[in-house]
SEFITI-272443 format. One record per residue (C-alpha): x, y, z; residue in one letter. Coordinates in steps of 0.25 Angstrom, whole numbers, plus 5000, padded with zeros to 4 digits. Last residue first. Example, Ala and Ser with C-alpha at 12.3 -4.5 7.8 and 13.67 -1.06 7.14 Angstrom:
// SEFITI-272443
505549965029S/504949825031A/
// end
This chain:
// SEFITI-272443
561551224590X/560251224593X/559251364591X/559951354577X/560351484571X/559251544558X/560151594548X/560451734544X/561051754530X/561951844528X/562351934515X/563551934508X/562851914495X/562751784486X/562251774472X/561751654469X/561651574455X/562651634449X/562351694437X/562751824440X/564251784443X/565151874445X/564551954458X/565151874469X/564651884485X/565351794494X/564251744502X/563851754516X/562651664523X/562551724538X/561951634548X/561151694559X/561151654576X/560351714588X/559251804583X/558651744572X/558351624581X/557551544571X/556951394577X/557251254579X/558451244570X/559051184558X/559551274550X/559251284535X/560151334522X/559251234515X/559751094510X/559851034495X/561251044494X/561851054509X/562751154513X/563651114523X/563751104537X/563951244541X/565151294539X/566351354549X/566951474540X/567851504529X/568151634525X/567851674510X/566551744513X/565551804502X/564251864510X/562751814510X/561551864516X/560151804516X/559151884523X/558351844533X/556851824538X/556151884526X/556751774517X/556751804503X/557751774498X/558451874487X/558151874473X/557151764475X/557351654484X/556051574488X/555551524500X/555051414506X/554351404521X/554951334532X/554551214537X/555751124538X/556451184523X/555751254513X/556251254498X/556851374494X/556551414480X/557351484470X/557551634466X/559051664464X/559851714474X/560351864475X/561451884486X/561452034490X/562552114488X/563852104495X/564052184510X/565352164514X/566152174527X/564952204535X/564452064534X/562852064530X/561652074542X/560551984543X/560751964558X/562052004567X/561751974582X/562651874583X/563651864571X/563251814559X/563451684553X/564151674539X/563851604528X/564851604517X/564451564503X/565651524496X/566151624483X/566051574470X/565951714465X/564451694460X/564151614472X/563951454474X/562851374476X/562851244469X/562751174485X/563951254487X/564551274477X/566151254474X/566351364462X/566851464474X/566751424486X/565551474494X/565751494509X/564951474521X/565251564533X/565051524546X/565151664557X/566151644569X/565551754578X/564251654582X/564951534581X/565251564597X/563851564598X/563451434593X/563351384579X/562351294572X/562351274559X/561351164557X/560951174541X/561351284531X/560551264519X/561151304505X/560251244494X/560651214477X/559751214467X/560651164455X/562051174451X/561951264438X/561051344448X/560151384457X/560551414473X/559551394485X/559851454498X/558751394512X/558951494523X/558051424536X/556651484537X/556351594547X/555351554556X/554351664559X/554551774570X/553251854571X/552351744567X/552951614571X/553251684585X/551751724584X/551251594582X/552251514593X/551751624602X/550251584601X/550051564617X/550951654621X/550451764612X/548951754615X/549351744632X/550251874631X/549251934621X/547951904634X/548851954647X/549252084638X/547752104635X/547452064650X/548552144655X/548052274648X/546552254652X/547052254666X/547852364663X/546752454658X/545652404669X/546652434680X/546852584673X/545352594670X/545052574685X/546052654691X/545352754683X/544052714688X/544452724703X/545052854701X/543852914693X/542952864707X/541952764704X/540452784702X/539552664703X/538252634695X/536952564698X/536052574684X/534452614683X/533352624673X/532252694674X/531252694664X/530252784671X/530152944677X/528852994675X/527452994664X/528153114658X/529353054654X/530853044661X/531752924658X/532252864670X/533852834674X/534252784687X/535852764692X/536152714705X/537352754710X/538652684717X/539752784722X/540652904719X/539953024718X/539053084706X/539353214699X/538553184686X/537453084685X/537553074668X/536153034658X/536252964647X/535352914632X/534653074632X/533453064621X/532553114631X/533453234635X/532853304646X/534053254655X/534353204668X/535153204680X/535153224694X/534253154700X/534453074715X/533652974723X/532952894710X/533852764715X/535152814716X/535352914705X/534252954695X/534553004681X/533353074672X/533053044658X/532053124648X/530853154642X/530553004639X/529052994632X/528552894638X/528352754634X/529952744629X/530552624626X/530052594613X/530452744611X/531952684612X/532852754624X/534252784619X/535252684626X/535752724639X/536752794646X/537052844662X/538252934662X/538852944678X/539753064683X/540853074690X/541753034679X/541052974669X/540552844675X/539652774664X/538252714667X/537252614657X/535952614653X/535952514640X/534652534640X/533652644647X/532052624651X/532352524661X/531052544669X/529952554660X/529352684653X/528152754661X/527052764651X/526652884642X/525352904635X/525152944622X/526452934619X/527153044610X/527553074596X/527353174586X/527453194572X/526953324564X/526653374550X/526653244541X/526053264527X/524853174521X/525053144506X/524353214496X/523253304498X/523553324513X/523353264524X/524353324535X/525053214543X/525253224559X/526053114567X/525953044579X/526952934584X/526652864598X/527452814609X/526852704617X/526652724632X/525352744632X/524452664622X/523552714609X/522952604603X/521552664606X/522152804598X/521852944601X/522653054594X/521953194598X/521853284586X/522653434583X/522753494570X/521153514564X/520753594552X/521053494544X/520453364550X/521153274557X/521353114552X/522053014562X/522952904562X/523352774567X/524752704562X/524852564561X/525952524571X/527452484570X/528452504581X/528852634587X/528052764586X/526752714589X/525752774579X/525052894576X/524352974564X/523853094563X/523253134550X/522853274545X/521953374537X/521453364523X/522253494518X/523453474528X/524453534519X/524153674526X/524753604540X/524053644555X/524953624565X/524953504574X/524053444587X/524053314592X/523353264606X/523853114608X/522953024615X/522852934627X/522553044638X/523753114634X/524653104622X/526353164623X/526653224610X/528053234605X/528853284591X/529153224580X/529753304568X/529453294557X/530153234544X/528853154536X/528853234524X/530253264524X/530753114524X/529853104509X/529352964508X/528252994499X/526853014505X/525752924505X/524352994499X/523252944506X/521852904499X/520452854504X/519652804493X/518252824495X/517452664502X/517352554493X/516152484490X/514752444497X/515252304500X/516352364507X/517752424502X/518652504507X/519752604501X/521152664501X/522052754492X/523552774493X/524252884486X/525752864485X/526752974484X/528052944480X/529552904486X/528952814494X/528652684484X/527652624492X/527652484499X/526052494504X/525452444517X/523952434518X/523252454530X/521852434535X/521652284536X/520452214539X/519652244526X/520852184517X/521752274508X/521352274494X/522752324484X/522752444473X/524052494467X/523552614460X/524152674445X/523452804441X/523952884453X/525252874448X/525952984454X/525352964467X/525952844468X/524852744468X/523952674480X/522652604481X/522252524493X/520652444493X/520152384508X/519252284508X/517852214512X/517452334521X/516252284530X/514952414529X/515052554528X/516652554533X/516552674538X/515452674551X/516052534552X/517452584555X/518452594543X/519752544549X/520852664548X/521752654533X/523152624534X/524252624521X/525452584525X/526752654518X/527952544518X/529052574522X/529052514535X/527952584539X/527452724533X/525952734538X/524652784530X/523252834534X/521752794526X/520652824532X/519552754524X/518352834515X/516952764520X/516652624518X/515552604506X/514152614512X/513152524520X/511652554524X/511152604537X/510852544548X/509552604558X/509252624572X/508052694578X/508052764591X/506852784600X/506552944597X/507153054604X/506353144614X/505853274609X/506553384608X/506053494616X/505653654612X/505953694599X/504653784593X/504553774580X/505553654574X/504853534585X/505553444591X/506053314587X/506753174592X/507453044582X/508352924588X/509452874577X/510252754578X/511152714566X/511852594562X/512952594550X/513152534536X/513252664531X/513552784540X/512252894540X/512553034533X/511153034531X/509753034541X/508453064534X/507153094544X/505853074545X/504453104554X/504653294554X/503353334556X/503753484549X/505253454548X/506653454553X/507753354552X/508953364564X/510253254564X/511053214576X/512253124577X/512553044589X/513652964589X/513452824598X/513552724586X/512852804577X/511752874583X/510752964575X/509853064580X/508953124573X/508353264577X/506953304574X/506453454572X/505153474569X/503953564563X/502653524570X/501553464561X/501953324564X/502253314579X/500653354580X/500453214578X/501153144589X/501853024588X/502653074578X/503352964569X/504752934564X/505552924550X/506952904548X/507852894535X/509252844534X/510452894527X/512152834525X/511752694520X/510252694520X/509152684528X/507652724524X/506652734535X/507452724548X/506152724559X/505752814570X/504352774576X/504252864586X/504653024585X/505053064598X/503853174606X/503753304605X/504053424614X/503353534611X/503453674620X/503153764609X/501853724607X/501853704622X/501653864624X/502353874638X/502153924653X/502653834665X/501953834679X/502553774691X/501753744704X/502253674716X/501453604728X/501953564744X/502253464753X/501353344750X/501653344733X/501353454725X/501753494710X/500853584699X/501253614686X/500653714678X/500653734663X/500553894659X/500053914645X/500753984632X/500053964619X/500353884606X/499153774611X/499153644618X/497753594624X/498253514635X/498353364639X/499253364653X/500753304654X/501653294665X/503253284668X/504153264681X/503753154687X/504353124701X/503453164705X/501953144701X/501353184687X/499853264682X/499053234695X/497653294691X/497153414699X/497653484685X/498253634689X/498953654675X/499853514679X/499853434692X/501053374697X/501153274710X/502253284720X/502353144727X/502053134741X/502553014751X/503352944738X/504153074730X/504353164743X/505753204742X/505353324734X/506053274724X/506453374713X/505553394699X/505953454685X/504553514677X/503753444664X/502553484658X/501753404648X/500653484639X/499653414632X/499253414615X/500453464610X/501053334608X/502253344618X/501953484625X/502753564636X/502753604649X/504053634657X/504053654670X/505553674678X/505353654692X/504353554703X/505053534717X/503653494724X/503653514738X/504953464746X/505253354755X/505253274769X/504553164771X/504653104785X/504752964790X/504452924804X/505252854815X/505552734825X/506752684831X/506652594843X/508152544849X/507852544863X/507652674865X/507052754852X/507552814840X/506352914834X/507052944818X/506353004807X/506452974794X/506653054780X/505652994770X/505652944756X/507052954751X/508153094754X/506953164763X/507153324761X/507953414770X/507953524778X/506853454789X/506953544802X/506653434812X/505953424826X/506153284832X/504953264845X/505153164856X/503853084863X/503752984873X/504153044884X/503653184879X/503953304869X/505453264868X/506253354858X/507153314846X/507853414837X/508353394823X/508953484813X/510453504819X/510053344822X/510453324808X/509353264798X/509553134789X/508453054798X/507753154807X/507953114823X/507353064834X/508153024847X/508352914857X/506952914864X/506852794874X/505652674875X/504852624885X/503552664880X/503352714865X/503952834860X/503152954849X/504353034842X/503953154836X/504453234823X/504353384821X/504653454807X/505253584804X/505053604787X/506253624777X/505853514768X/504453484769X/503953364777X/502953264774X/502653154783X/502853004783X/502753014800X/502553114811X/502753054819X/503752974824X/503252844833X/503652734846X/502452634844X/502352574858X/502652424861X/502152324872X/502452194875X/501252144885X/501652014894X/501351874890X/500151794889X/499651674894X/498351604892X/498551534879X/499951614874X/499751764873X/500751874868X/500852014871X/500952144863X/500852294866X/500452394856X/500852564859X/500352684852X/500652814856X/499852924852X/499453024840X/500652984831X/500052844829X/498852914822X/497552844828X/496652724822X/497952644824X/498252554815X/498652394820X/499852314816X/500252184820X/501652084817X/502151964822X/503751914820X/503951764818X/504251674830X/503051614832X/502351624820X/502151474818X/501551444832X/500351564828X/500451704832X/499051764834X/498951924835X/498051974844X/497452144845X/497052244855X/496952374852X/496752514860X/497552494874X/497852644879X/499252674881X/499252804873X/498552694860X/498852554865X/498752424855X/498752294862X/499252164856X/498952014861X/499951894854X/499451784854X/500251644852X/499451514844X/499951394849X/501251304851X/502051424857X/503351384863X/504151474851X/503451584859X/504751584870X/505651664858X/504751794859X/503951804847X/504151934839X/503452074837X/502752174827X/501952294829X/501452374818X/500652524821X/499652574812X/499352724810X/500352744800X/501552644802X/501952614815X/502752514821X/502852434835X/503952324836X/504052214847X/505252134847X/504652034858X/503151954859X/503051844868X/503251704874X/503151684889X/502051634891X/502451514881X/503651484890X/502551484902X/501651394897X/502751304894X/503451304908X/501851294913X/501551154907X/503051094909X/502851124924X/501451064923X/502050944917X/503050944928X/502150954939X/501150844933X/502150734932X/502750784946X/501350754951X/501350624944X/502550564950X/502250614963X/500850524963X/501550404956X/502550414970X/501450414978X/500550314971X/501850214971X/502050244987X/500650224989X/500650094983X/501850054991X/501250095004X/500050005000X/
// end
C-alpha cells in the first residue's frame, strides 16, 4: 500500500513538473511575440498628405499569424484618425508603408502619427512620430525679393540650423519664434540654377527636412520681328531668356491681344491668319508667366516683309558634259507672280561655288562651266527682287554626273639628269582627266626643224619621258593625253640649249618655317607667261616638283607633302617665256632643321705648334649637314671653357692659342640655328719645346742606327756579291802570236816568289831568231819579263819609255772560268795594261813557256796589291811584218796568295 502511494506520488511530481514546464514554454513564446514591434519610423509630407513608413523589429520573425499594426493621427495633440494595417507572415521583414491627407494645410498646425503593433491580445507600447516642416513650400519668388521661411519641430527633437542652398550666410538670418519654431529670412539676388533652389531645416539626431522655392524673373521677351510666308498670316518671332521658371510656370504668348494661347517657352516664334495688305499695322505680342506679363509691339507693311519658303521638287532636267538644267516647284501660288532672285549653289567635293538667276516666278535654272565626268551637289533658295527682306531656307539637295570630255591641257616641266633632259608632266587628277587616260602622246624637234617630229606613246602610269638630245640646240617638246573621248590640247615646253651662261647664278640661302619655304624674286620683263618654281633635294637623285605663278605675282609659299626637315632642298626660279624658260634666281635651304649627329668632323685630328693647338678635319659633305652649319666653336675640357671659334662655315680647323702644359680635352660643335650639335672630341697632351726637341734628336739618331744597323746586316750577308761587283776577277794574261809558225800561246804558270824576290825582278828574254813558242820580236830581241818592285803598278822603266807594242787581233780562249777576250790593236783588258820593254840581262825564269798554255797563275784569288809581274820587250822597228811588236811596257800579273 505504501508502495502504491509512493508510485502515485512520484507519478503526481512528474506530471506537475510536466505541466510547469510547458507552461513555461507557453509564456516565453508569448512573451517573445510581445515583444515584437515597429522601429526606423519616417514621417513625410507632401501637400496636405502626410506618409509614414516603418520596419519589423527582428523578435517578429516568431510571428506565425497575422500581426497589426494600430496608428493614431494627432492634429495639436489632439487624436483625429485611427487607422490598422495588416502584416501577413510573409511580410514580416519588408518595409510597410501608410499615407493619409489631411482635411487642414499642414503648415496651419503640428501633425504627429503614432504607431503600435498587436499580436492576439498583447500589444506593445505607442512609437510615435511628428512631422518636422518648412513652409512655405514650391512657391514662387522673384529675383531680388526678401522672403521669410519657417521651421515647424516635432517633440524630442533639437534645432541645428536652416539655411538657403547656394546662399552666403551675409544673406541669411535665423531667428527662434517658439520652441518648436525657428524663422530663416533671406534676400533672394539670384535665380534657381535647375528646378527649384531648396531650403534646408537640420534637426537633432540626424533629421533633415525642407522645402523647394522657385526663384526667377518675369517674362525676358526682346527683339519682335513680324513678317509674312504666304501672304496670307503674319508670323512673328522675338529672342527669349529663361526665366528659370520653364516647368512650375511656363510663359505663355499671346499675339494682337488674342485670349487664345499663340506659343509657350521656350518657343520663340507664332503665327495667326491675317488679311495681308501693302500698309503698316502694329503686331503685339504679349508674355506672362506666375511672376509677371510683357508686351512688345512691332510696326511693318508685311508685303515687304516676305520671307518665302525653299523651292521643292528640285530636279537636274538636261545633263550634259560641262551644263546642267534645273527646275523646281512653288509651294505657294502667289510665289509665281513675285519678281525673284534665287541662288544656286553647287558643291563640288567640298568647294562652294554660287551662281544667281533672276526672274518673274522664277522655276528653272542652267548651270555651265561644269567639270566632265564629275558629280555635282546643288541646294537652291530665293527672295524676292522688289522689296529684299529674308532669303528663304535652302532646298534638299540634288545630286547630278555630268558627262565625260577630252582631258584637259597637262602640266608639263623638265629636269636635266644625267645628261639627259626628262620630260615631266603633273598627274592629271579626275577633275582633269574627264574620264580614265588610256596614254600619253610626246613629240619633239629641233626648233629648226619643226616639220620633222619624233613622236613615241608613253603608258597611262607613268609621267615622265627621258630624251637624249642634242644640247647644243633648241628642242621643242609637245605632250598630250588620251581618253575614250580624244586627246587633251598639246602642252609644249621649249628645252634650252646648253649654254653655261644661261644657268650661271648665284645661290644664295632660304631658311623654310612651319614646313614651307616663302620665296620671293624680282620682277623679269622676259616673264610674259609668268613663272615656275621648281625644287628638289640637292643631293642624290629625285624627280623635281614644280609650280606655276602667274605674272603679275613674285612671291609663293613652297608647300610639299614630301617635304622633310633635315634635308636640304634646292629651289629655283624660271621666267616662262615665248621660248624656253629662263633662270633668275636659286636658293637653298631646309625646311626645317635637325640637330646634326654627334661626330660631325672626320679625320679630326691635333697638331702641337708651339704653345698653341690646331684642330683639323675634313671639309663637311652637305650629306652630313641637316642644318645649315653657321660655324665651329672649340671647347676645352669637357664644355667648361670657350675661346675660340669662327663665323666661317666653310673653316676645316680651329687653333686653342696660349695653353699650359698639361693633358686637354678638345671638343668641337658645328653652330646652327637649332643649337650646338656634332660634337666630336679628341684628348691631347702639351709637351714643353724642350721635351720635344729632345724628342726629335733621339728619334733622328734612332732612325739613323736602324738605317746603318739594316745596310751593315744587307752588305754582310751579300758580300760575296758585292766584292764580285765592285772588284771583279781579273782574268789571268793569255799572248797569242800568228805566223809562219802558227798560233802560238805565252802563259806563265806558278811563279811564286817571296819578298825577298820582291827587289830581284825576273825578266824573260827573247833571243834573236830562237822563238819562243814562234813568237819572236822584230829585232829578235827576247822577251823580258820583269817583276815590279813593291808598291809600283802598271807603270814603265824610267830608263826608257819605247812605244806601244801592237799585237794582231786573234782570239784568246778562256782559261778556269774566266771570260774570253779578243786582241785587237791593243788588249783590251780593262783590268791592266800589258807592258813590254827589250832587256839583255839575264834573269831567274819561270818555268818555261808552254806551247798551247796561257800566261796563267795558278792561284786562289787576285791580290792587286801585293805582287805584279812586269812583261818587258826589246822593242825593234825593222821589221813591220813581224808578227808582234813589243813595247817596253809592264805587265801586271796577279801574285799567288800561296807561295
Amino acid at each position: 500500500m505504501v508502495l502504491v502511494k509512493g508510485i502515485m506520488m512520484i507519478l503526481w511530481l512528474l506530471l506537475v513538473s510536466l505541466f510547469c514546464k510547458s507552461t513555461q514554454d507557453g509564456n516565453g513564446q508569448e512573451s517573445g511575440v510581445l515583444h515584437c514591434g515597429s522601429q526606423n519610423l519616417k514621417l513625410t509630407s507632401s501637400g496636405q498628405m502626410i506618409l509614414l513608413t516603418w520596419e519589423d523589429t527582428p523578435l517578429c520573425s516568431a510571428v506565425q499569424d497575422v500581426l497589426i499594426y494600430e496608428l493614431e493621427v494627432l492634429i495639436a495633440d489632439n487624436k483625429e484618425h485611427y487607422d490598422e494595417v495588416a502584416v501577413t507572415p510573409d511580410q514580416i521583414g519588408s518595409t510597410h508603408s501608410w499615407n493619409w491627407t489631411s482635411y487642414l494645410a499642414l503648415e496651419c498646425t503640428s501633425h504627429s502619427v503614432r504607431l503600435r503593433s498587436r499580436y492576439k491580445n498583447y500589444t506593445s507600447p505607442w512609437n510615435q512620430e511628428t512631422l518636422p516642416e518648412v513652409y512655405p513650400k514650391d512657391k514662387h519668388f522673384k529675383v531680388g525679393s526678401t522672403v521669410t521661411f519657417c521651421c515647424v519641430l516635432p517633440a524630442g527633437v533639437v534645432f541645428g540650423k536652416m539655411y538657403l542652398y547656394g546662399y552666403s550666410s551675409a544673406d541669411m538670418n535665423t531667428t527662434r519664434i517658439s520652441n518648436q519654431t525657428y524663422a530663416l529670412t533671406v534676400h533672394l539676388n539670384q535665380a534657381s540654377s535647375n528646378s527649384c533652389t531648396n531650403v534646408i531645416c537640420e534637426l537633432y539626431p540626424s533629421v533633415e527636412n525642407g522645402a523647394c522655392a522657385y526663384i526667377g524673373y518675369p517674362p525676358i521677351v526682346t527683339d519682335l520681328q513680324c513678317e509674312t510666308r504666304d501672304l496670307q498670316s503674319v508670323e512673328c518671332h522675338w529672342t527669349y531668356k529663361d526665366s528659370s521658371l520653364p516647368f512650375k510656370s511656363p510663359t505663355e504668348y499671346h499675339l494682337l491681344e488674342s485670349p487664345t494661347i499663340c506659343a509657350k517657352s521656350p518657343e520663340t516664334s507664332c503665327s495667326q491668319t491675317v488679311q495681308v495688305d501693302a500698309r503698316e499695322r502694329n503686331w503685339t505680342l504679349t508674355a506672362s508667366n506666375s511672376l509677371g506679363e510683357v508686351k512688345l509691339s512691332d510696326t511693318a507693311d508685311l508685303t515687304k516683309r516676305v520671307h518665302m519658303y525653299p523651292p521643292e521638287g528640285v530636279t537636274a532636267l538636261s545633263v550634259n558634259a560641262r551644263n546642267v538644267s534645273l527646275e523646281w516647284k512653288w509651294t505657294v501660288q502667289q510665289y509665281y507672280n513675285l519678281s525673284l532672285i534665287c541662288q544656286v549653289n553647287i558643291n563640288n567635293h567640298g568647294e562652294n561655288t554660287i551662281s544667281e538667276h533672276f526672274g518673274v516666278g522664277l522655276n528653272f535654272a542652267v548651270l555651265n562651266d561644269l567639270i566632265p565626268n564629275w558629280t555635282y551637289n546643288v541646294e537652291i533658295r530665293c527672295r524676292t527682287a522688289q522689296h529684299f527682306w529674308k532669303w528663304s531656307t535652302w532646298s534638299t539637295n540634288v545630286n547630278f554626273h555630268t558627262k565625260g570630255d577630252v582631258p584637259d591641257a597637262l602640266d608639263v616641266w623638265m629636269q636635266v639628269m644625267d645628261n639627259q633632259i626628262i620630260t615631266i608632266w603633273k598627274v592629271p587628277l579626275a577633275n582633269q582627266s574627264h574620264g580614265h587616260i588610256e596614254d600619253y602622246e610626246v613629240t619633239w624637234t629641233k626648233t629648226t626643224e619643226r616639220e620633222r617630229r619624233n613622236r613615241t606613246k608613253v603608258a597611262p602610269n607613268n609621267y615622265s619621258l627621258a630624251l637624249s638630245l642634242d644640247t647644243t640646240v633648241e628642242h621643242i617638246v609637245t605632250v598630250t593625253a588620251r581618253n575614250i573621248h580624244g586627246s587633251s590640247s598639246p602642252s609644249t615646253i621649249t628645252i634650252p640649249s646648253s649654254n653655261p651662261d644661261r644657268t650661271r647664278v648665284n645661290t644664295s640661302l632660304i631658311i623654310g618655317s612651319n614646313g614651307s619655304f616663302n620665296l620671293s624674286w624680282s620682277a623679269s620683263p622676259t616673264a610674259s607667261c609668268g613663272y615656275i618654281v621648281d625644287w628638289c633635294p640637292t643631293l642624290g637623285k629625285c624627280t623635281v616638283e614644280w609650280l606655276k605663278v602667274p605674272p603679275n605675282q613674285t612671291n609663293a609659299s613652297i608647300f610639299s607633302k614630301n617635304f622633310k626637315d633635315g634635308l636640304r632642298y634646292t629651289l629655283s626660279v624660271y621666267a616662262c617665256t615665248q621660248g624656253a624658260p629662263v633662270l633668275l634666281q636659286r636658293s637653298e635651304g631646309y625646311v626645317g632643321e635637325k640637330k646634326i649627329q654627334d661626330g660631325l668632323f672626320k679625320s679630326f685630328k691635333g697638331q702641337q705648334q708651339n704653345w698653341d693647338y690646331e684642330l683639323s678635319w675634313e671639309p663637311i659633305s652637305l650629306r652630313e649637314q641637316t642644318a645649315l652649319i653657321q660655324g665651329y666653336v672649340l671647347y676645352l675640357d669637357d664644355n667648361k671653357k670657350v675661346n675660340f671659334s669662327t663665323d666661317n662655315p666653310e673653316a676645316t680647323s680651329l687653333t686653342a692659342r696660349n695653353l699650359k702644359i698639361g693633358s686637354y680635352k678638345f671638343t668641337v660643335k658645328a653652330r646652327t640655328a637649332v643649337g650646338e650639335c656634332g660634337a666630336t672630341s679628341i684628348t691631347a697632351t702639351l709637351n714643353s719645346l724642350t721635351d720635344d726637341l729632345i724628342k726629335t734628336v733621339f728619334i733622328s739618331l734612332a732612325t739613323v742606327l736602324g738605317l746603318l744597323s739594316l745596310i751593315t746586316i744587307v752588305c754582310y750577308r751579300h758580300w760575296t756579291c758585292i766584292k764580285e761587283t765592285v772588284y771583279p776577277p781579273i782574268p789571268k794574261p793569255v799572248l797569242t802570236s800568228t805566223g809562219e809558225h802558227g798560233c802560238r800561246h805565252f802563259q806563265v804558270d806558278q811563279c811564286h816568289y817571296s819578298e825577298a824576290d820582291i827587289m830581284d825582278v825576273p825578266e824573260l828574254y827573247c833571243s834573236a831568231g830562237a822563238p819562243i813558242n814562234g813568237l819572236v820580236s822584230q829585232e829578235n830581241m827576247p822577251f823580258v819579263f820583269s817583276q815590279t818592285p813593291k808598291g809600283y803598278y802598271n807603270q814603265p822603266l824610267k830608263k826608257y819609255i819605247p812605244p806601244p807594242l801592237t799585237l794582231p787581233s786573234m782570239a784568246i780562249p778562256s782559261q778556269s772560268g774566266l771570260p774570253s777576250s779578243s786582241f785587237r790593236s791593243e788588249f783590251p783588258n780593262l783590268s791592266y795594261n800589258l807592258i813590254m820593254q827589250p832587256g839583255n840581262q839575264q834573269s831567274n825564269l819561270c818555268p818555261e813557256l808552254q806551247e798551247g798554255t796561257s800566261l796563267e797563275r795558278s792561284s786562289d784569288g787576285y791580290q792587286p796589291h801585293d805582287q805584279t809581274e812586269t812583261l818587258t820587250t826589246n822593242q825593234t822597228e825593222e821589221d813591220p811584218d813581224s808578227p808582234m811588236s813589243c813595247v817596253s811596257t809592264y805587265i801586271l800579273l796577279p801574285q799567288s796568295s800561296s807561295r
